[in-house]
N, C-alpha and C positions, 0 to 999 in steps of 0.2 A: 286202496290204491296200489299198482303194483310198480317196483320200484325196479329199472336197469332195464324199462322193455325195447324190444330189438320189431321195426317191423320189415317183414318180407315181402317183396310184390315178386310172385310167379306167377312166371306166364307160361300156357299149359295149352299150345297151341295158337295159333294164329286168331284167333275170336274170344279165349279164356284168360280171366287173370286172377287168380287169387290171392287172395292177402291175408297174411295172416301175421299174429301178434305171437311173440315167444317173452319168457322170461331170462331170469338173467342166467338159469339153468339150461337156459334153450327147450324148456319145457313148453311146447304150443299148449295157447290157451285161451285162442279165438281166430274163427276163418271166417271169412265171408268169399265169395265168388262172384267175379262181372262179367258178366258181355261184355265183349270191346265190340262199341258199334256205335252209330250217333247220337251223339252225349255224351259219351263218354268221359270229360271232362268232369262235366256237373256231377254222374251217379258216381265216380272217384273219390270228389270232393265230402258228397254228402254223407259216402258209407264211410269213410275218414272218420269225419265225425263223429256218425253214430256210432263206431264200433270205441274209439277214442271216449265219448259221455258213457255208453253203456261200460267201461270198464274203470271208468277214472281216474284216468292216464292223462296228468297235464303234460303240458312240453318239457319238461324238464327230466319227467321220465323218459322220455326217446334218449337211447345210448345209440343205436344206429338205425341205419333203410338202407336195405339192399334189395339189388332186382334180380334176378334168374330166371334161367331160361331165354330163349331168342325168339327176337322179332324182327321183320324185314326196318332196316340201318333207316331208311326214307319214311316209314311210314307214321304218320300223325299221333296217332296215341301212343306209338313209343316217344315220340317229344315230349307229350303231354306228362306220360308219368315220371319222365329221368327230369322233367321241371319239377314234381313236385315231390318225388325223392331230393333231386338237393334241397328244396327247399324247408323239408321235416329236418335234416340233417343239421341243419345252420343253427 
């Protein structure tokens, strides 16, 4: 299990988001990449997850979630993720 993980959501264009996991050295040590398209919500959710069981990171290891990069202020899947950034955060 790794302890003090930080995760990132970048967004890498208008359709790209990747995420990825650092440690407490800020040493990256897991990324995945999504479409932003319809679903987006769900395939968020599920790579959460999997990337969350494939490393063994309960909630108590999140020390933070932060987003980077810009997305148009109205558009839906930026609601979508700044919901479930604060909600890793809590």
């Amino acid at each position: 299990m790794h302890k003090a993980v930080r995760v990132e959501f970048c967004i890498d264009g208008p359709d790209i988001l990747r995420i990825e996991l650092r440690d407490r050295d800020n040493k990256l040590f897991y990324v995945e990449t999504l479409t932003i398209g319809q679903g987006f919500d769900i395939m968020l959710i599920r790579t959460l997850d999997k990337m969350f069981r494939r490393n063994r990171i309960d909630r108590l290891s999140l020390k933070s979630v932060e987003i980077s990069g810009k997305m148009p202020p109205n558009a839906l899947s930026g609601m979508i993720l700044k919901t479930v950034a604060r909600t890793l955060a809590m």
